[in-house]
C-alpha positions as CSV (number, residue, x, y, z in Angstrom):
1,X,68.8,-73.3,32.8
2,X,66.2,-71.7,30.5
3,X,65.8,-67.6,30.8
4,X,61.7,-67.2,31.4
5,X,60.5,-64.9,29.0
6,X,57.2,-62.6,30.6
7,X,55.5,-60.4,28.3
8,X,57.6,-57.0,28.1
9,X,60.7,-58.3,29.8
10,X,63.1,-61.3,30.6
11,X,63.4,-62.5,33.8
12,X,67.4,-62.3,34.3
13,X,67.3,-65.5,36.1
14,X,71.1,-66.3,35.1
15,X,71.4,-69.7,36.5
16,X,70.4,-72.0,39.6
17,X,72.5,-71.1,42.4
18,X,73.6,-67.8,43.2
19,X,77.0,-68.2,45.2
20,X,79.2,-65.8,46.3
21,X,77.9,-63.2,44.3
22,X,78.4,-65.0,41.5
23,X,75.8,-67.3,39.0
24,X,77.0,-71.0,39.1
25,X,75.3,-73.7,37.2
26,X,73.7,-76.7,39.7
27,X,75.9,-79.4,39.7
28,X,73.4,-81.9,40.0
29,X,72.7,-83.3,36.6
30,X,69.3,-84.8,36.9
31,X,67.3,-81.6,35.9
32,X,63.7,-80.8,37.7
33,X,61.0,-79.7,35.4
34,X,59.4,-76.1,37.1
35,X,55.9,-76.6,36.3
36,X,53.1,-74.1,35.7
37,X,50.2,-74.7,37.7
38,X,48.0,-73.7,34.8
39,X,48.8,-75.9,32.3
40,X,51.3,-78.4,33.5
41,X,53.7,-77.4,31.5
42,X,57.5,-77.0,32.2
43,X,58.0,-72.9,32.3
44,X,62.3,-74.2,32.9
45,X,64.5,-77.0,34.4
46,X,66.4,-76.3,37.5
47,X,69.9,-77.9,38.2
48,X,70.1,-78.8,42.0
49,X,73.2,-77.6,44.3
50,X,75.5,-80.4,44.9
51,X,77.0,-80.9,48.3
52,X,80.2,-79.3,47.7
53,X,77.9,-76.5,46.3
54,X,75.5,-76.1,49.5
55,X,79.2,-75.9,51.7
56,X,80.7,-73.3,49.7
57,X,77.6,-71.1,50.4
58,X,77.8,-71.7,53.8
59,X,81.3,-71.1,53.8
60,X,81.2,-68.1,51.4
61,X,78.5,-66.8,54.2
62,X,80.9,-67.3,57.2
63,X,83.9,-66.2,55.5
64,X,82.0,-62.8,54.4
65,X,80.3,-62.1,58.3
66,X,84.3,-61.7,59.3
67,X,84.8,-59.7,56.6
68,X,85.1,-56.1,57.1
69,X,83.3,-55.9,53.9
70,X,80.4,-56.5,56.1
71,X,81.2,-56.4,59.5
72,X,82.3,-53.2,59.1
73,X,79.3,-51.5,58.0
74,X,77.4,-49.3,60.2
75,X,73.8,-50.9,61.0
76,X,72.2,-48.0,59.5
77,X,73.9,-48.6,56.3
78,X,72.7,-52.6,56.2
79,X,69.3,-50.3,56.7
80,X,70.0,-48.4,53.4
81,X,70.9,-51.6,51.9
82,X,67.2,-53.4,53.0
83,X,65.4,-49.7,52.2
84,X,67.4,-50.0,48.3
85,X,66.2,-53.8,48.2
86,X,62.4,-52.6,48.8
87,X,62.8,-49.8,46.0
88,X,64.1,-52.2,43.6
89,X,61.0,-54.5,44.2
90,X,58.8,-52.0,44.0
91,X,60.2,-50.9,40.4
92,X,60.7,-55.0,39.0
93,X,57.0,-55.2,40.8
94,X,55.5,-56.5,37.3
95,X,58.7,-59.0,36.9
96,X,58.0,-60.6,40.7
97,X,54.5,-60.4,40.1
98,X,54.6,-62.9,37.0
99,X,57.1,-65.3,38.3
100,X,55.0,-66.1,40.8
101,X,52.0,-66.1,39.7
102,X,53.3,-68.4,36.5
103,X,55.4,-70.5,39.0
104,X,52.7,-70.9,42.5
105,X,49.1,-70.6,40.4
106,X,48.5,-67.3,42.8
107,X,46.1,-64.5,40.8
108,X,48.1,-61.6,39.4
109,X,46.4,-59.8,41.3
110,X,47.3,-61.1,44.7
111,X,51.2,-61.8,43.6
112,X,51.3,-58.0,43.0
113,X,50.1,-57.5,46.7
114,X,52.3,-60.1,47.7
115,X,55.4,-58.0,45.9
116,X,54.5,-54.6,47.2
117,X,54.3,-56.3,50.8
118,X,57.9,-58.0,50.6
119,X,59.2,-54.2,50.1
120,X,57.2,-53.0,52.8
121,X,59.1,-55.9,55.0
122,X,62.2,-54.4,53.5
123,X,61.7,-51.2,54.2
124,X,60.0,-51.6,58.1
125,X,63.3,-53.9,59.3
126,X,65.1,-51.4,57.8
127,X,63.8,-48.8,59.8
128,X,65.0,-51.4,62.7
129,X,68.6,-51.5,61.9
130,X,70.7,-49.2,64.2
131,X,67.9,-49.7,67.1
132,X,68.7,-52.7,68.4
133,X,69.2,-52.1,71.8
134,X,71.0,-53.8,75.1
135,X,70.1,-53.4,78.5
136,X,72.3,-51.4,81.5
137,X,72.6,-52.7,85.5
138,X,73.9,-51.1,88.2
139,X,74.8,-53.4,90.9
140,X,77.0,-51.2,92.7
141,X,80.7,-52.4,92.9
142,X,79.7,-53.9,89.5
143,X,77.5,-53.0,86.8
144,X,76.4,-55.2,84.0
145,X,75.7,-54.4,80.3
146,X,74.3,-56.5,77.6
147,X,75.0,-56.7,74.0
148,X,72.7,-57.7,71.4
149,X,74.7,-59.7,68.7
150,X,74.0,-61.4,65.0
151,X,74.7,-65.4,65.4
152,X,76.5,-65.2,62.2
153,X,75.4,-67.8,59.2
154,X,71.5,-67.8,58.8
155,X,69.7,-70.9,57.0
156,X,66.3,-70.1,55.5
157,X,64.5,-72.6,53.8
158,X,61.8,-71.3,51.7
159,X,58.1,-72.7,50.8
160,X,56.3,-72.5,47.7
161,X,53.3,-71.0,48.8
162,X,54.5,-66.9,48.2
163,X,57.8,-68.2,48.0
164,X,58.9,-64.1,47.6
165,X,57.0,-62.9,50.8
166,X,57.9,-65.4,53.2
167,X,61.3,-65.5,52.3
168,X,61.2,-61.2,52.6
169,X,60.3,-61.4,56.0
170,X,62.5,-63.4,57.7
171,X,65.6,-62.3,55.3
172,X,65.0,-58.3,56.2
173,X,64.5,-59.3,60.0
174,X,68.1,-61.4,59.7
175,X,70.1,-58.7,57.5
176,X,68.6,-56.0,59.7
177,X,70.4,-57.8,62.7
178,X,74.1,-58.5,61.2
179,X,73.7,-61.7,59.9
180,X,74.6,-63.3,56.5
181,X,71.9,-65.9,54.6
182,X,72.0,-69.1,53.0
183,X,68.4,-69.2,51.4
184,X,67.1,-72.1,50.0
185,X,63.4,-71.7,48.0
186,X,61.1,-74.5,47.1
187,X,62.3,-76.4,44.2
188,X,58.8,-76.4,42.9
189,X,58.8,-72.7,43.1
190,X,62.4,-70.9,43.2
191,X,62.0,-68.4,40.1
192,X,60.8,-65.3,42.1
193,X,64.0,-66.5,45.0
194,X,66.3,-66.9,42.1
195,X,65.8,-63.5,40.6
196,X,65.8,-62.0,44.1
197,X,69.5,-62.5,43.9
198,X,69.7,-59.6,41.0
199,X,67.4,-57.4,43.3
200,X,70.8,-58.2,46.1
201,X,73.4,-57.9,43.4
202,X,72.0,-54.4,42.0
203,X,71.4,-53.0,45.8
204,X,75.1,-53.0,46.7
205,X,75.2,-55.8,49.2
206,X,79.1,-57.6,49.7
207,X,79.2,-60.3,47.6
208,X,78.8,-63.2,50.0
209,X,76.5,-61.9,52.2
210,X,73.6,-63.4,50.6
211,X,73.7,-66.4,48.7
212,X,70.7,-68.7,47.5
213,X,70.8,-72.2,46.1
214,X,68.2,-74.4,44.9
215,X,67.5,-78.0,45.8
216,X,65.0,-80.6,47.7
217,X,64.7,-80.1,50.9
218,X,65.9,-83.8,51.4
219,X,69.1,-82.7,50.2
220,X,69.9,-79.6,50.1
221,X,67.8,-78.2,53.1
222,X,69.0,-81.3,55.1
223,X,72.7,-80.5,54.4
224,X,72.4,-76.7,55.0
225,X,70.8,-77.8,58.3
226,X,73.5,-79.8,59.3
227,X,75.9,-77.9,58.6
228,X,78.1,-76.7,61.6
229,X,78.4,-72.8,60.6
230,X,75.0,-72.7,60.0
231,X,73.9,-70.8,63.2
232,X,70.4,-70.4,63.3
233,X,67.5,-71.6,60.9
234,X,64.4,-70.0,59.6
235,X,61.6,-72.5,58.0
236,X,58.0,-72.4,57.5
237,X,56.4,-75.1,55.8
238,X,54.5,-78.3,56.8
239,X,54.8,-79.7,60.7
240,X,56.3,-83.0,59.5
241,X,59.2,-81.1,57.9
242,X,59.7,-78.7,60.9
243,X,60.1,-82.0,62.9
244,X,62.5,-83.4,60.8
245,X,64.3,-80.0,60.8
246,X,64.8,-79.9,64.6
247,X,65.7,-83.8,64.4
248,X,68.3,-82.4,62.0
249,X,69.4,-79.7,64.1
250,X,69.8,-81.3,67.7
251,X,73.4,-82.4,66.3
252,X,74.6,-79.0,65.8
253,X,72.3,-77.8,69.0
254,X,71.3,-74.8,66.1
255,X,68.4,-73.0,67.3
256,X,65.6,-72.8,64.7
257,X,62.2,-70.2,63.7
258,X,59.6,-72.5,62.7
259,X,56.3,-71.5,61.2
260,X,54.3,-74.3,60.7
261,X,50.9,-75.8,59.4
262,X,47.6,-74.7,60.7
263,X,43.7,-75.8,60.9
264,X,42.4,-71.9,61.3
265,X,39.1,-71.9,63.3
266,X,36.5,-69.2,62.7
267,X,33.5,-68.9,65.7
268,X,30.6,-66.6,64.0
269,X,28.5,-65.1,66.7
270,X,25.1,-64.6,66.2
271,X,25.8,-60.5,66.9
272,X,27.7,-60.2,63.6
273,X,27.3,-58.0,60.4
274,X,25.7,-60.7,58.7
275,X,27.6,-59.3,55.0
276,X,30.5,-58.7,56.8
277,X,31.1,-61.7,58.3
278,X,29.9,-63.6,55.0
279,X,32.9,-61.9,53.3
280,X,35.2,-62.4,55.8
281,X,35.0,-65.9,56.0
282,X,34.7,-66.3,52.1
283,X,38.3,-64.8,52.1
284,X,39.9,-66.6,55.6
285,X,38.6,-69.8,53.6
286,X,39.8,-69.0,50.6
287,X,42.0,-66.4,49.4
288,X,44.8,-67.7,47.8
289,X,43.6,-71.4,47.2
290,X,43.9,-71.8,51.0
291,X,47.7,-72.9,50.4
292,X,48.4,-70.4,53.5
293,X,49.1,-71.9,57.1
294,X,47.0,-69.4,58.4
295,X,43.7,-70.2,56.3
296,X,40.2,-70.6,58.3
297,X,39.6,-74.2,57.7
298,X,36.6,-74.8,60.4
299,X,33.9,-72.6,60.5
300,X,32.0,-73.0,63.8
301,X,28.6,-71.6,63.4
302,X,25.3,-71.4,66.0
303,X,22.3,-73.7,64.9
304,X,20.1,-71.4,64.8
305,X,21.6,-69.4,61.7
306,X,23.7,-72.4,60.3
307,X,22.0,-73.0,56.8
308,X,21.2,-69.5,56.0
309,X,24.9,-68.8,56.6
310,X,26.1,-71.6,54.8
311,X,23.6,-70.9,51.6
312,X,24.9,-67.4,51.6
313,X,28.4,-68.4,51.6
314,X,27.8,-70.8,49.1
315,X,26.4,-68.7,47.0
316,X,29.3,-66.0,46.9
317,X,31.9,-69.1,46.9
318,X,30.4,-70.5,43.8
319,X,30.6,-67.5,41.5
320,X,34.7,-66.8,42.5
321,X,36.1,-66.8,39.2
322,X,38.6,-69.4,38.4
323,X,41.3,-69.0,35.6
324,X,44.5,-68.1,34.4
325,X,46.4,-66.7,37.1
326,X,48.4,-64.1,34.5
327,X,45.0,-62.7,33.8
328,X,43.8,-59.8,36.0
329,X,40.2,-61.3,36.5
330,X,41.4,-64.3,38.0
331,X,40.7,-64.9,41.5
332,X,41.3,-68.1,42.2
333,X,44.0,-69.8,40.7
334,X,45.0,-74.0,40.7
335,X,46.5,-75.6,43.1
336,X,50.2,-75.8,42.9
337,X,50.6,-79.7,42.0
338,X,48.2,-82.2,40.6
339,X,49.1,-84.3,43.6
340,X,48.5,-82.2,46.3
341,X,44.7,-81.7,44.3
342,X,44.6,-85.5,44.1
343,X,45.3,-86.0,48.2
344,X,43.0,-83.5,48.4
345,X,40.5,-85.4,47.1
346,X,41.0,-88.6,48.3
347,X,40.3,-86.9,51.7
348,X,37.2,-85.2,50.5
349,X,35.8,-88.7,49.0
350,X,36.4,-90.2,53.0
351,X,35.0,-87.4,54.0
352,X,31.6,-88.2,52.2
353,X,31.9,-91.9,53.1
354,X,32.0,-91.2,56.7
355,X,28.5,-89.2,56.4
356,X,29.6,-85.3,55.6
357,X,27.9,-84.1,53.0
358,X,29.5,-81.7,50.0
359,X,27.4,-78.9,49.5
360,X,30.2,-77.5,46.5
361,X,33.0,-78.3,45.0
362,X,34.6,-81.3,45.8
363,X,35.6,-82.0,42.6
364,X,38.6,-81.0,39.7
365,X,37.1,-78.2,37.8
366,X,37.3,-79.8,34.0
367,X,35.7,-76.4,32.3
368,X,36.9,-75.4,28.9
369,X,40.5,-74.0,29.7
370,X,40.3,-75.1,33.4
371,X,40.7,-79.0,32.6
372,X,45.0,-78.9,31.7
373,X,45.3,-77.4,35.6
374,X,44.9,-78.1,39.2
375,X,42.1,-76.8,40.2
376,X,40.1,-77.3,42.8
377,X,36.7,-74.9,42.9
378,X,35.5,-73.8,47.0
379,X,34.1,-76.5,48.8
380,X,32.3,-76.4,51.9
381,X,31.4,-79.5,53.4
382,X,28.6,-79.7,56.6
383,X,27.7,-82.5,58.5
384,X,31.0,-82.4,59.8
385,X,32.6,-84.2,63.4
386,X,35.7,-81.6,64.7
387,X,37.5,-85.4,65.2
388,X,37.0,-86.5,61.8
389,X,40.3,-86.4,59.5
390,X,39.0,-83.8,57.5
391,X,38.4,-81.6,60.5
392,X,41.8,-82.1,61.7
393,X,44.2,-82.9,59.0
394,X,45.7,-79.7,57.4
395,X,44.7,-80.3,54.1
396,X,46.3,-76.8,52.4
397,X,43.3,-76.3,49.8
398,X,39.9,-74.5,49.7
399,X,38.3,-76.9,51.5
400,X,36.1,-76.0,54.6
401,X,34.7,-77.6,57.4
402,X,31.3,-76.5,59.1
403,X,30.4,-77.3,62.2
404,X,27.2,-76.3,64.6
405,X,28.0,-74.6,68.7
406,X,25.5,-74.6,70.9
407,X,27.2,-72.1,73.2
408,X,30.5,-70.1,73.6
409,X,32.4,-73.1,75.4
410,X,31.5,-75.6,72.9
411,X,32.8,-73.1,70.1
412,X,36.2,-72.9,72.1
413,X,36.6,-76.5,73.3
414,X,36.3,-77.2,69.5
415,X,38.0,-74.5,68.2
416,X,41.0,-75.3,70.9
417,X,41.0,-79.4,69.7
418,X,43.2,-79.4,67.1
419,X,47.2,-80.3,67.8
420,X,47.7,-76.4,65.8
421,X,47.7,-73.2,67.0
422,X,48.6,-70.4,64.2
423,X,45.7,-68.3,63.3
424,X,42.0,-68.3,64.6
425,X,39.2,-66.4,63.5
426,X,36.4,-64.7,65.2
427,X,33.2,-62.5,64.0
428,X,31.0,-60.9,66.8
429,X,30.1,-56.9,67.8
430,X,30.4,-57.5,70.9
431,X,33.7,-56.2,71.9
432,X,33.3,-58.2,75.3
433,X,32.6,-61.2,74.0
434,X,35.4,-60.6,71.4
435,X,38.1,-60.3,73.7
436,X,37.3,-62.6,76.0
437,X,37.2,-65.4,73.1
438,X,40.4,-64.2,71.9
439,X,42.2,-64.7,75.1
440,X,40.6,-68.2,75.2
441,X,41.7,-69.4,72.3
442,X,45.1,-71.7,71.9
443,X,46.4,-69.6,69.0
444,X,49.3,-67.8,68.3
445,X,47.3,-65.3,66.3
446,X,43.4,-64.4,67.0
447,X,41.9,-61.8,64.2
448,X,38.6,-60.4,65.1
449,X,36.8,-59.2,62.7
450,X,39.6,-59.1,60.6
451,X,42.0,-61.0,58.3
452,X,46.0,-60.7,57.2
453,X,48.8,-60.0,59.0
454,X,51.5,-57.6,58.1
455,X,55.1,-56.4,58.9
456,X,54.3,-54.9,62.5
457,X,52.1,-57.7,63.5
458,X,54.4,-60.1,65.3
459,X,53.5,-63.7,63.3
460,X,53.8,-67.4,64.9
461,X,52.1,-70.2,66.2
462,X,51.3,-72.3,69.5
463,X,51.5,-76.1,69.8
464,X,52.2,-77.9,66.5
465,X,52.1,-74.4,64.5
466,X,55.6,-73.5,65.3
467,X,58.3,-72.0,67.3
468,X,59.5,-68.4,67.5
469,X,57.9,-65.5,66.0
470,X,58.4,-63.3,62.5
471,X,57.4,-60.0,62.1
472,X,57.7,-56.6,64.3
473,X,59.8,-55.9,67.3
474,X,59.8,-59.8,68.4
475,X,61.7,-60.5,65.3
476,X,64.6,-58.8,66.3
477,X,64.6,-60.9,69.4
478,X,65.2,-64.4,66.9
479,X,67.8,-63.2,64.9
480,X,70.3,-61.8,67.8
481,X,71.7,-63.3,70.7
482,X,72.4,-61.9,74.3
483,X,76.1,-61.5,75.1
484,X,76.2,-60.3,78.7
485,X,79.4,-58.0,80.1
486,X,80.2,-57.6,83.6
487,X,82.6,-54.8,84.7
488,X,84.1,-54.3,88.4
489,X,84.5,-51.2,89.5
490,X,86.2,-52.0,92.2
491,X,89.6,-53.9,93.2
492,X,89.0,-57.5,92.9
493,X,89.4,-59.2,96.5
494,X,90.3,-63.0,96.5
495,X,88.1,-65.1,97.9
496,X,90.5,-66.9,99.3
497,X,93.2,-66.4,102.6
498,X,96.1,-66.9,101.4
C-alpha cells in the first residue's frame, strides 16, 4: 500500500489491515484504486482482508476480552484510554482532517469539525466508563441484583460518508462498556479508519483490543457478520444493506445497531424568522453534499409564501462555492463517486419527465477545475408529488424536494409518508405549534429550529431508518447486556414432600 503524503506530514498509514496490534498486508491480491473525489485520481491501492484474515481479527478480539490484559482493567482506566484517544485526535486534527477531505470530497473545513467532534465522542463516553450502573430488588426472603455486562466481540462496519465520526461514536460507546472491536470502514474511504489504528497503538490500548481491516462489505462485512464470536453489530449505511445485515445475522441470532437511510422532512410555518429559516434549510439541504442520512430532503412549504421562499433559497443556494475540498473556501465539495452523481441524475432527468420542474442545478458542474470531479451543484426542484420517486427514494445528494401544505395535517400526513423515520425538520415561533408537530411526527429525531446532533443527543431512527440508538445515555444501553442475580436469604425449602 502507498504512504499518502499531506502537505507537512505523512499519513503513517503502514498497511491495510491492522490485526492484533500489528500492520499486515491484505491478502487479497486484486488491489482497489482509493479515489479522490476531486479529480478521480487514485490517492493509493488498498489490499482487501482475506477470510483467514477477517477470522484472525475476530479471534485476536475474543482471545484479548479474556485476557486479563483487558479484562482486568478498571473501567475508569478503559476511560483514560478513550480521554488519551480524543487528545491524540485533537493534536493529528490537521492529519484526520486531510484524509478525509482528500478521500470523501467533504470541505476542510467541515472534516476539521468532523475531527474535533470524534474526540469530543471520545472524551463524553469516556466520562461514562465506571458509571454503568445495575439495578437492586428486595423481595424479601430474596433480593435480586442485576449486572450490566460487555457482550464481548463488537462488529462495526463503517460508511464512507465521515467515515472518522461515525465510526468514533459507536467505537467510544462499545470500549466505554468492556467490549473489544472488529471495525471495518468503507473501502472507498478507509484512510482516516486506517490511521485511527496509530491514534489506538500510541494511546496504550492491549494489542488486540481493537483491530480494523479493510474490505467490501460483500466480503468482508458479510464474513465478520457471520461470524459466531461476533456478538453484537454496529452499521449505519443504506437500508438495503441493513437488511441484508440482519438476513446475515439471524444465523448467529447476533443482535445488531442499525442507522439507516433517511428522506428528512422540513414543515416551514408561516410564523418563522423568515432569514433564519432560509439558512436553516439551506444547510439541512445541503451541508456536506447531502451524503448524510439525516439531510432535509423535502421541504414542505405553505402556498401562500412558497415562491418567495423558494427564490430566496435559490438565490443563497446558487452562490455556495464549489471546489477543492483541501482548500479552506470550499463549501461544497463533489460527490464521492461519479456513479452515485450519475444515478443521481438519471433520477433528476425522471423527475423532469414526470412534470417537476428544476429551478437549479440538476446538472454536473463542468466549470474550469470543477469538470475532473463529481459534482453536483444544489438543486431544488418544485412541482413536486410526495409519491413521486424523487420524493421518496433516498437519493444521498443535494437534491431537494418542494412541496405546497395547505394546513398543519396535510404538512404531517406528508411529512409522515415516507417508509423513513431518522431526522425531521421544523421552523415555526410558535413554541405550541412546535411541540405539538414534533410529537406528531414518525421520526426518531425532530430538530426545531435547529440542525446537528451531537454526543449527548441520543441518535436513531423509526421505521426503515434503523434500529437501536447511538449517542448519550441510551448508548450504553446497546453495548451491554443484562445479567440478572438472584440470592436467597433464606433456607431453601423443597417444593416437594418427600
Amino acid at each position: 500500500m502507498t504512504v499518502v503524503q499531506l502537505s507537512d506530514a505523512k499519513a503513517d498509514i503502514v498497511s491495510d489491515q491492522y490485526i492484533g496490534g500489528k500492520w499486515v498486508q491484505g491478502g487479497v491480491s486484486d488491489a482497489v484504486d482509493i479515489l479522490n473525489p476531486f479529480d478521480n485520481q487514485s490517492i493509493c491501492a488498498i489490499n482487501p482482508a482475506t477470510n483467514d484474515q477477517v477470522n484472525e481479527a475476530v479471534e485476536t478480539a475474543h482471545a484479548t476480552f479474556h485476557d486479563p490484559s483487558w479484562k482486568d482493567l478498571l473501567d475508569r482506566e478503559r476511560g483514560s484510554l478513550l480521554y488519551r484517544v480524543a487528545q491524540l485526535l485533537q493534536r493529528d486534527l490537521e492529519i484526520f482532517a486531510t484524509l478525509e477531505s482528500m478521500d470523501t470530497g467533504i470541505p476542510i473545513r467541515e472534516t476539521r469539525m468532523e475531527v474535533a467532534t470524534s474526540a469530543l465522542h471520545m472524551e463524553y463516553f469516556a466520562g461514562f466508563a465506571g458509571k454503568i450502573e445495575g439495578s437492586y430488588q428486595d423481595l424479601g426472603a430474596r433480593f435480586n441484583y442485576t449486572r450490566r455486562e460487555p457482550y464481548g466481540v463488537i462488529g462495526q462496519i463503517v460508511p464512507w460518508n465521515t467515515p472518522l465520526k461515525l465510526m468514533a461514536r459507536g467505537f467510544a460507546a462499545a470500549i466505554a462498556c468492556g467490549n473489544t472491536m472488529v471495525v471495518k470502514p468503507s473501502i472507498v474511504a478507509p484512510l482516516s479508519v486506517l490511521r485511527f489504528a496509530k491514534i489506538v497503538e500510541e494511546a496504550g490500548f492491549p494489542a488486540g483490543s481493537v483491530n480494523i481491516i479493510t474490505g467490501s462489505g460483500r466480503t468482508v462485512g458479510k464474513a465478520i457478520v457471520e461470524h459466531p464470536k461476533v456478538r453484537k453489530i454496529i452499521f449505519t449505511g443504506g437500508t438495503q444493506g441493513g437488511y441484508e445485515i440482519m438476513q446475515q445475522a439471524v444465523a448467529t441470532i447476533t443482535p445488531t445497531v442499525l442507522e439507516l437511510g433517511g428522506k428528512g422532512p422540513i414543515i416551514v410555518c408561516e410564523d418563522i424568522d423568515w432569514d433564519e429559516a432560509i439558512d436553516g434549510v439551506l444547510t439541512q439541504a445541503f451541508a456536506r453534499k447531502a451524503e448524510v442520512c439525516f439531510a432535509g430532503t423535502r421541504l414542505f412549504v405553505p402556498p401562500s409564501m412558497h415562491d418567495n421562499f423558494i427564490a430566496d433559497l435559490m438565490a443563497k443556494a446558487s452562490k455556495i462555492p464549489m471546489g477543492n475540498p483541501l482548500e479552506g473556501t470550499t463549501q461544497l465539495g463533489p460527490l464521492m463517486t461519479a456513479e452515485r452523481l450519475d444515478e443521481i441524475l438519471v433520477e433528476v432527468k425522471k423527475a423532469e419527465e414526470q412534470g417537476v420542474s428544476i429551478n437549479c442545478g440538476g446538472k454536473k458542474a463542468e466549470e474550469p477545475g470543477l469538470e475532473k470531479g463529481n459534482f453536483l451543484p444544489p438543486t431544488i426542484l418544485t412541482n413536486v408529488e410526495n409519491e413521486m420517486d424523487a420524493a421518496q427514494e433516498e437519493l444521498f445528494g443535494p437534491v431537494l424536494c418542494v412541496m405546497r401544505y395547505n394546513d398543519m395535517d396535510e404538512a404531517i400526513a406528508m411529512a409522515n409518508n415516507s417508509e423513513f423515520g431518522l431526522a425531521s425538520y421544523v421552523w415555526t415561533n410558535d413554541i405550541r405549534k412546535g411541540h405539538q408537530v414534533a410529537e406528531a411526527l414518525e421520526s426518531g429525531n425532530v430538530f426545531l429550529n435547529a440542525y446537528g446532533y451531537q454526543s449527548e443527543i441520543p441518535f436513531g431512527g423509526y421505521k426503515m431508518s434503523g434500529i437501536g440508538r447511538e449517542h448519550g445515555a441510551e448508548a450504553m444501553h446497546e453495548y451491554t447486556q443484562v445479567k440478572s442475580v438472584t440470592v436467597g436469604m433464606e433456607r431453601f425449602k423443597s417444593r416437594f414432600d418427600i
